[in-house]
TIZA-406606 format. One line per field, with one value per residue (C-alpha): residue in one letter; residue number from 1; x, y, z; chain. Coordinates in pm, whole numbers, plus 50000, padded with zeros to 5 digits. Layout:
res <- (A; ...)
n <- (NUM; ...)
xx <- (X; ...)
yy <- (Y; ...)
zz <- (Z; ...)
chain <- (A; ...)
This chain:
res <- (X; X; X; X; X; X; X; X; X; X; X; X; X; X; X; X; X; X; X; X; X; X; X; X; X; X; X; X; X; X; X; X; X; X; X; X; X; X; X; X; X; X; X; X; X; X; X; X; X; X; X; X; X; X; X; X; X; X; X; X; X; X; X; X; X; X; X; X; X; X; X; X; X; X; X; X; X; X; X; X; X; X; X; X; X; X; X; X; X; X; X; X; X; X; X; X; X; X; X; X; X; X; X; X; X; X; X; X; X; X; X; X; X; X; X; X; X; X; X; X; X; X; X; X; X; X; X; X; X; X; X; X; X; X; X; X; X; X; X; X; X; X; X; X; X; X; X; X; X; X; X; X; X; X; X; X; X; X; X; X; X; X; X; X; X; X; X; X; X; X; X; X; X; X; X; X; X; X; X; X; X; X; X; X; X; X; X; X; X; X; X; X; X; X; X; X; X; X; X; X; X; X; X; X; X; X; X; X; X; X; X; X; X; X; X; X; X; X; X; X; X; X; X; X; X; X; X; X; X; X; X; X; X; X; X; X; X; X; X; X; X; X; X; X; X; X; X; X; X; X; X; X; X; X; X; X; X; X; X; X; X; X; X; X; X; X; X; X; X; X; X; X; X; X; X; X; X; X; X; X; X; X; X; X; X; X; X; X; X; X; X; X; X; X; X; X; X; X; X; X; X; X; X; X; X; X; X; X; X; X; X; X; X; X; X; X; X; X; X; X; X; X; X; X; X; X; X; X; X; X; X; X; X; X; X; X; X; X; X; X; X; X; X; X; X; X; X; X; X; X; X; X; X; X; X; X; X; X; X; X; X; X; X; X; X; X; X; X; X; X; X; X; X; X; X; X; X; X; X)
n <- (1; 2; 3; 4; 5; 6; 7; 8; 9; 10; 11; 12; 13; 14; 15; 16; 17; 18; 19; 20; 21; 22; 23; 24; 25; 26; 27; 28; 29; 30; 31; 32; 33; 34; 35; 36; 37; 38; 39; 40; 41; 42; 43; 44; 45; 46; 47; 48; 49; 50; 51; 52; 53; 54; 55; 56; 57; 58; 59; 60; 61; 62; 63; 64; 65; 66; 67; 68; 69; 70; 71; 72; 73; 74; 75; 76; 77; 78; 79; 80; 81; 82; 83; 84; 85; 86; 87; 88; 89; 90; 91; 92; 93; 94; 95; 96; 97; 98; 99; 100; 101; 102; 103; 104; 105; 106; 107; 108; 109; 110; 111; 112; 113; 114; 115; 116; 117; 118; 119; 120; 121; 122; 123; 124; 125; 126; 127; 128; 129; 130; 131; 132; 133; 134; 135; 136; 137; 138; 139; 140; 141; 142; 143; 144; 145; 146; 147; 148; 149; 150; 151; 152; 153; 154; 155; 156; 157; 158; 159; 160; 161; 162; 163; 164; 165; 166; 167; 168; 169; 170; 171; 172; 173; 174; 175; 176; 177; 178; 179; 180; 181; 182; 183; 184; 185; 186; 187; 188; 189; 190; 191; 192; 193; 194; 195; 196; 197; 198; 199; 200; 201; 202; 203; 204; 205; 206; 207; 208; 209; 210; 211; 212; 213; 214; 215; 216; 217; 218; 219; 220; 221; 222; 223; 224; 225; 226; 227; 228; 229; 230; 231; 232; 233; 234; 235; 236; 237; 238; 239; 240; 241; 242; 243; 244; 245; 246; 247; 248; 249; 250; 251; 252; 253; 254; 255; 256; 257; 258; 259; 260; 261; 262; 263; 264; 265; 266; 267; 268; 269; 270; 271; 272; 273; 274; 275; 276; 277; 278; 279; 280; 281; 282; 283; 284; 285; 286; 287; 288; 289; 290; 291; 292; 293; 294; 295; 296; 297; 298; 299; 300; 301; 302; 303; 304; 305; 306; 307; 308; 309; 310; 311; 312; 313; 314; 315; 316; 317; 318; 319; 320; 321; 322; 323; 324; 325; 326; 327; 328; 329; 330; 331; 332; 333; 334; 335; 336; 337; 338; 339; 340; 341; 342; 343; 344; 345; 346; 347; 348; 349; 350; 351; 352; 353; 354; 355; 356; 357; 358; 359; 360; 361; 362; 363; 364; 365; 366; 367; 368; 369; 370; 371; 372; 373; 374; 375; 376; 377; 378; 379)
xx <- (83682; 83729; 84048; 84208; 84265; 84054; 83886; 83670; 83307; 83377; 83636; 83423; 83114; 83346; 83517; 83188; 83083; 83401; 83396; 83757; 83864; 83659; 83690; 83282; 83014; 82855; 82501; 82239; 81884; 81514; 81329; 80985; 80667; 80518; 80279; 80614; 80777; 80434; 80494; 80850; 80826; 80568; 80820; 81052; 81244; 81336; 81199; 81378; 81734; 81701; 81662; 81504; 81622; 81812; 81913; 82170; 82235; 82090; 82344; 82181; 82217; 82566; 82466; 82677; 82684; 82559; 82572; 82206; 82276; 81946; 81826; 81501; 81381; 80983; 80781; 80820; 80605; 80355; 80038; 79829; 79760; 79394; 79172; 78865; 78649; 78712; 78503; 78590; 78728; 78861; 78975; 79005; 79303; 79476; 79824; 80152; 80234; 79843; 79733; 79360; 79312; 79103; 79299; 79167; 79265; 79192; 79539; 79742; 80089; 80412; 80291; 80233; 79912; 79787; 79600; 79719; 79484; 79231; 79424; 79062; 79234; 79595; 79732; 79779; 79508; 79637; 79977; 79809; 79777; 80140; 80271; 80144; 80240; 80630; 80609; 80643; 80940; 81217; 81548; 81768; 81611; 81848; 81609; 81657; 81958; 82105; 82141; 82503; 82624; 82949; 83066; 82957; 82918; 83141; 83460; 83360; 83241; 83594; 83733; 83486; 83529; 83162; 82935; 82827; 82445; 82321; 81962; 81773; 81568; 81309; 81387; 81554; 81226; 81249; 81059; 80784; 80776; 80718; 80485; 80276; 80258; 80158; 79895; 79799; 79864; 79564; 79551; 79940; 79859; 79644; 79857; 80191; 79904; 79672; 79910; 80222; 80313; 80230; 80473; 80751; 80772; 80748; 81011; 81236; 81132; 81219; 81589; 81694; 81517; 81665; 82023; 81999; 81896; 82192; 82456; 82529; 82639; 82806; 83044; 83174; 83229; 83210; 82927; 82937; 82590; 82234; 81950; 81696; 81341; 81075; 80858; 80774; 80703; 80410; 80430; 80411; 80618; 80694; 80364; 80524; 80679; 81005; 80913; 80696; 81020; 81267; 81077; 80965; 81199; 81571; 81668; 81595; 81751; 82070; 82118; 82062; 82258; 82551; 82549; 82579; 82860; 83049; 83015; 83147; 82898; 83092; 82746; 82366; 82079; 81750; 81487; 81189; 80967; 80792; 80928; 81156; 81324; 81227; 81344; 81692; 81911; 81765; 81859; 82193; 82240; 82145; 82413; 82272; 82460; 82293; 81901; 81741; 81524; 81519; 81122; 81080; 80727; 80743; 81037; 81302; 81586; 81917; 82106; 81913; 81966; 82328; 82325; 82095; 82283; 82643; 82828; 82810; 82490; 82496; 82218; 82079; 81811; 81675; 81605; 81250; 81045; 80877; 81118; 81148; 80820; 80867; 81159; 81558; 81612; 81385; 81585; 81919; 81824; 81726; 82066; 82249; 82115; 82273; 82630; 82745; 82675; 82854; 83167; 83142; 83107; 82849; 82576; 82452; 82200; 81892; 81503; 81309; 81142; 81003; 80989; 80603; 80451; 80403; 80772; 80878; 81149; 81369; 81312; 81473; 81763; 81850; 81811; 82028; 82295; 82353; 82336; 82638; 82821; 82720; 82859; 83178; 83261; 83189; 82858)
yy <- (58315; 58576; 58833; 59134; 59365; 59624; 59679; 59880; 59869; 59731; 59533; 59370; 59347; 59172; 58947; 58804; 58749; 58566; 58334; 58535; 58629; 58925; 59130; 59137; 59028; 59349; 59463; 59501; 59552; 59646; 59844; 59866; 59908; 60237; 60085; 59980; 60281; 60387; 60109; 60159; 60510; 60434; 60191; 60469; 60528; 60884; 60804; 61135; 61009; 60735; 60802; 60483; 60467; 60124; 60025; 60285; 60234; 60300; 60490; 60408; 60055; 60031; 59897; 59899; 60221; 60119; 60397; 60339; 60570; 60647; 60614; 60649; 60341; 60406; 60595; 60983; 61116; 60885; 60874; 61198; 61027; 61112; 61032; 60897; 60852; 60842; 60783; 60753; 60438; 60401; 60576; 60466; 60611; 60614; 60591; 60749; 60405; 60389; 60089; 60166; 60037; 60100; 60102; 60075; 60420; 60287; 60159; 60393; 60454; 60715; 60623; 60180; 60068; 59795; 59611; 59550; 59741; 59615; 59615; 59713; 59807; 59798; 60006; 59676; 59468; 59427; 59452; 59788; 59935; 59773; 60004; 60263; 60238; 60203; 60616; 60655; 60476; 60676; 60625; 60844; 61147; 61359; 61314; 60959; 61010; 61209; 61592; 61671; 61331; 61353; 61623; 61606; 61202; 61007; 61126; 60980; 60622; 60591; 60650; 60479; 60290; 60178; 59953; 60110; 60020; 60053; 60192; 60222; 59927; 59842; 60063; 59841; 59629; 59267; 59103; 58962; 59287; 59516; 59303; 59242; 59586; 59638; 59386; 59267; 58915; 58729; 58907; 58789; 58436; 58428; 58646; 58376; 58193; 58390; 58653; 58512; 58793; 59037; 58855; 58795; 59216; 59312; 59061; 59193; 59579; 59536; 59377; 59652; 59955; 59852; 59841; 60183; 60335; 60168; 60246; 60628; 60504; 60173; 60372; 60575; 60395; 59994; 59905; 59627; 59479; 59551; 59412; 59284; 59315; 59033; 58946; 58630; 58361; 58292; 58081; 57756; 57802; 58056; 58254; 58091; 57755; 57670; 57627; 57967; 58115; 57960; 58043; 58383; 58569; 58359; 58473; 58810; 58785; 58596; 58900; 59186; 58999; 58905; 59287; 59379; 59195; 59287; 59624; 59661; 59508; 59270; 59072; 59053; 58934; 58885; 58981; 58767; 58687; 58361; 58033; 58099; 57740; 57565; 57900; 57905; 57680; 57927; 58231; 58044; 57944; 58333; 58455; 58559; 58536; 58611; 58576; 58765; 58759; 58421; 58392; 58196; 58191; 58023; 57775; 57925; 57824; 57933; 57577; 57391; 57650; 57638; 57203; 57204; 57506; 57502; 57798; 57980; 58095; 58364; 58456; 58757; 58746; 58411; 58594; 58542; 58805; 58601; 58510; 58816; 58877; 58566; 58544; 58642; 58274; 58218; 58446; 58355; 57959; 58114; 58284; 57996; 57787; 58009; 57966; 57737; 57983; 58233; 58062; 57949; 58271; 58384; 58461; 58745; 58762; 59025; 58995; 58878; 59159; 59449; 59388; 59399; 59532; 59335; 59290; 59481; 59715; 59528; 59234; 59398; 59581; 59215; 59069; 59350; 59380; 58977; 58995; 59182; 58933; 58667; 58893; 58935; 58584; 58664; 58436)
zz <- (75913; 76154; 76149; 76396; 76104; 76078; 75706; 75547; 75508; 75134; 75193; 75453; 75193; 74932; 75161; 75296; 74943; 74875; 75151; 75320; 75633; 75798; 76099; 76078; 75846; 75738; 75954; 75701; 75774; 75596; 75817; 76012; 75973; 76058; 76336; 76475; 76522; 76695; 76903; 76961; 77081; 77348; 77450; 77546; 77193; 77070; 76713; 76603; 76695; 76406; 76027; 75924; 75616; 75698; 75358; 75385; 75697; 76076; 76292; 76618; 76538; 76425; 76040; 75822; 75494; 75166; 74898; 74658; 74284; 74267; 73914; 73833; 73648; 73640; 73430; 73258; 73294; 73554; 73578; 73773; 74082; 74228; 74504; 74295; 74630; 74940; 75335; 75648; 75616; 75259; 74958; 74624; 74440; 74120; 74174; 73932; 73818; 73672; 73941; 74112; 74464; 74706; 75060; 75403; 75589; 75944; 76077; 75859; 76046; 75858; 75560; 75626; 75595; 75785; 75524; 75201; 74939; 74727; 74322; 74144; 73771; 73596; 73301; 73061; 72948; 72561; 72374; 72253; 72608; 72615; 72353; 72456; 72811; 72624; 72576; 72941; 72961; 72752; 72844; 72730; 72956; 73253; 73487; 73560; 73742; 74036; 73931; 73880; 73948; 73721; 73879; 74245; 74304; 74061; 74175; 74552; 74379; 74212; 74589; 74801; 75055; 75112; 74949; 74613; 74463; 74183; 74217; 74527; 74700; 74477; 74211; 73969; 73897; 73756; 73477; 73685; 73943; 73642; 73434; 73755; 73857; 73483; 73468; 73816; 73958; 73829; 73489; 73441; 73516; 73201; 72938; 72949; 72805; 72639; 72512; 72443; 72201; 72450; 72737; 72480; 72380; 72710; 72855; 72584; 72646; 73029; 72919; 72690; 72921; 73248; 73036; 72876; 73176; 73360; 73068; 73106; 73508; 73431; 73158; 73407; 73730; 73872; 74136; 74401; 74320; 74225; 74325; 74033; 74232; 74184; 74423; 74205; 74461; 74718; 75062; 74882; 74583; 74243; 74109; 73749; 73703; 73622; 73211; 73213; 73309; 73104; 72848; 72867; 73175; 73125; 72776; 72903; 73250; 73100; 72899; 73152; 73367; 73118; 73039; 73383; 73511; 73175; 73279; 73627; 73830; 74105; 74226; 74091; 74345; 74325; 74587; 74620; 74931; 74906; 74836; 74509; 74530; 74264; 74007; 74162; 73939; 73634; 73819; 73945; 73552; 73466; 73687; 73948; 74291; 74617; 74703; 74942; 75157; 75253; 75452; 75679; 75704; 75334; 75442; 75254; 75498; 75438; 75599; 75403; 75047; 75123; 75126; 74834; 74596; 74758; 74793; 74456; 74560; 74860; 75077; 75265; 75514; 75676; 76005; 76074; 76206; 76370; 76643; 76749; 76904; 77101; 77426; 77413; 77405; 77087; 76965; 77111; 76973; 76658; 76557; 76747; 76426; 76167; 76332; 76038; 75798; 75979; 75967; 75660; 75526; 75214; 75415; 75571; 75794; 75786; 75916; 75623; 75542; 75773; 76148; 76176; 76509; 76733; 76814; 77138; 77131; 77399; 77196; 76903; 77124; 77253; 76883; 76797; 77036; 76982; 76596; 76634; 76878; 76553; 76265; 76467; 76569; 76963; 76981)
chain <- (A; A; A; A; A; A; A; A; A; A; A; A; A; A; A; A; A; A; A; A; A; A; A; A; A; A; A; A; A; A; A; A; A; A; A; A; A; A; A; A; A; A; A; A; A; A; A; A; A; A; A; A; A; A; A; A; A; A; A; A; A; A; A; A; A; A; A; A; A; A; A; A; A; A; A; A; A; A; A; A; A; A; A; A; A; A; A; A; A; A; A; A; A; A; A; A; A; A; A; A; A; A; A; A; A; A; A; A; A; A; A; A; A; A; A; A; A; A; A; A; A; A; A; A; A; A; A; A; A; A; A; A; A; A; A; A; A; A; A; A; A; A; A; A; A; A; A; A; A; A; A; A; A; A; A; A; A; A; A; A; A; A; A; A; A; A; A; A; A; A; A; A; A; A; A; A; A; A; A; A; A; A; A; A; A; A; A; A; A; A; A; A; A; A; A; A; A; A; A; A; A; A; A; A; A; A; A; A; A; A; A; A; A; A; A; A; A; A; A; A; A; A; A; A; A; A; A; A; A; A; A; A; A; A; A; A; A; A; A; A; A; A; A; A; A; A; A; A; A; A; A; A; A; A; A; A; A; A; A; A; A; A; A; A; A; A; A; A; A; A; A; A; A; A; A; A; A; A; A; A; A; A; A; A; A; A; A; A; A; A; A; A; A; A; A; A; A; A; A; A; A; A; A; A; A; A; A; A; A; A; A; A; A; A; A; A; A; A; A; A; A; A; A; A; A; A; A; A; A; A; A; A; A; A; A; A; A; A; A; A; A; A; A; A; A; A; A; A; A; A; A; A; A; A; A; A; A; A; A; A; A; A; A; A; A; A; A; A; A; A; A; A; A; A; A; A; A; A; A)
């Protein structure tokens, strides 16, 4: 599994994927809350000698450069956003995407609240709010990608030797990300059923956007992956079933991803939180190749995923945040367990999702500093 020669970050991405030799798995991570970086720099850290911006990679930490084209895959132009009210302790605001919530301001730490907000009203109640939502998303504008990207960025892609993106972390929205943001989760639960006609045009809209925003890039350079974002699954299981997605999301999906790995896109994932088990042999028979991030908390475990699915299906994630506000040998027990996976290759290993607060800085410098032992055979 393990090998002297040195590679690149790519080579080391693609090798991992591929279940070949590496010098090191790649270090990926999400981030933190904002409350923990409070946290953290009572603890003694100078927050100002990290970016945290992890997805592309956290100096301080060692991680590993990824390379996100940043399209711009939402609305133009979005909604005015406005404070409608707002107290002392909350403020209800319209936000660019059109959603209303009213959010607790108590707690609020670089920009992470420490409640989730109230959702109070959504853009899309009808297929007419539907179509006329559809103006806002034009494809064919300038603006959705990086200014001066032929000239300045594309001649570094067709040389890299890092992991190249396609969009930025939550960016490239999913079928049930988009409609839910759209709609809201309850309203969505009704409308597969109620307005079938309604789920069936937008299903199809989301296909052919996301691939004409995509095109002008994918004609002129390959990417490693992209991640389709979903969010589609609670603790106990998917927020659809199996047939609601067959039948409205996998036609769709099968052809957004057929289109992107016929134009130069090495791997598709999804990213879900929640328990997505039950949908993975339609996003498996989609195309789809790596899921991420594995929680815990809703007993997605990767030993198990990798038994159940073999290896044609990768996975990210599966550390659980958790863990890591308990004692260096929770943790050191805790990424003991993934050792198979290591050496088997196909897997690599992040916190599944942000590490939340109440995890000590030493806790995460030991997590850390042994992760890296793990992705480099040295456990």
């Amino acid at each position: 599994m393990f090998t002297d020669k040195a590679m690149t970050q790519r080579e080391r991405f693609i090798n991992t994927m591929e279940y070949k030799a590496v010098d090191r798995i790649p270090n990926y991570e999400v981030g933190v809350w904002g409350q923990t970086i409070d946290r953290w720099e009572k603890e003694g850290l100078n927050i100002y000698d990290l970016h945290w911006d992890w997805f592309t990679g956290e100096e301080f930490f060692d991680m590993d450069a990824r390379e996100f084209i940043n399209l711009n895959y939402g609305m133009i132009p979005p909604f005015e956003a406005e404070i409608i009210e707002k107290t002392d302790r909350y403020e209800i605001i319209r936000h660019e995407n059109g959603v209303v919530t009213k959010a607790l301001i108590e707690g609020t730490a670089h920009g992470t609240r420490a409640s989730m907000d109230q959702y109070l009203k959504f853009p899309v109640e009808n297929i007419d709010d539907f179509r006329e939502l559809k103006k806002r998303y034009v494809a064919n504008m300038r603006r959705r990608y990086p200014p001066q990207w032929e000239k300045i960025m594309l001649p570094r892609w067709k040389s890299r030797d890092h992991v190249l993106v396609l969009g930025r972390n939550c960016s490239t929205l999913g079928f049930y990300w988009r409609a839910r943001e759209w709609m809201g989760t309850e309203n969505l639960c009704y409308a597969w059923y109620d307005q079938p006609e309604l789920m069936h045009e937008m299903m199809e809209f989301i296909a052919d956007f996301t691939i004409e925003v995509s095109r002008p890039i994918l004609e002129k350079t390959d990417v490693d992956y992209v991640f389709i974002n979903e969010d589609m699954a609670m603790k106990s299981g998917p927020l659809l079933s199996p047939k609601t997605y067959k039948e409205f999301i996998y036609p769709h999906m099968r052809r957004l991803v057929d289109y992107f790995k016929s134009h130069g896109v090495r791997y598709v994932g999804v990213d879900t939180d929640g328990n997505c088990e039950a949908l993975i042999p339609l996003l498996m028979d989609a195309g789809v190749d790596f899921i991420w991030p594995m929680e815990r908390a809703a007993d997605m475990d990767p030993i198990k995923l990798r038994k159940k699915f073999g290896r044609s299906l990768r996975l990210w994630g599966g550390i659980d945040k958790r863990i890591l506000a308990k004692t260096k040998a929770d943790i050191e027990e805790h990424l003991m367990s993934l050792l198979p996976l290591i050496e088997e290759g196909g897997f690599i290993p992040t916190v599944d999702h942000l590490v939340p607060p109440d995890v000590p800085l030493e806790n995460f410098m030991y997590y850390m500093k042994r992760k890296i032992d793990l992705l480099s055979g040295r456990f």
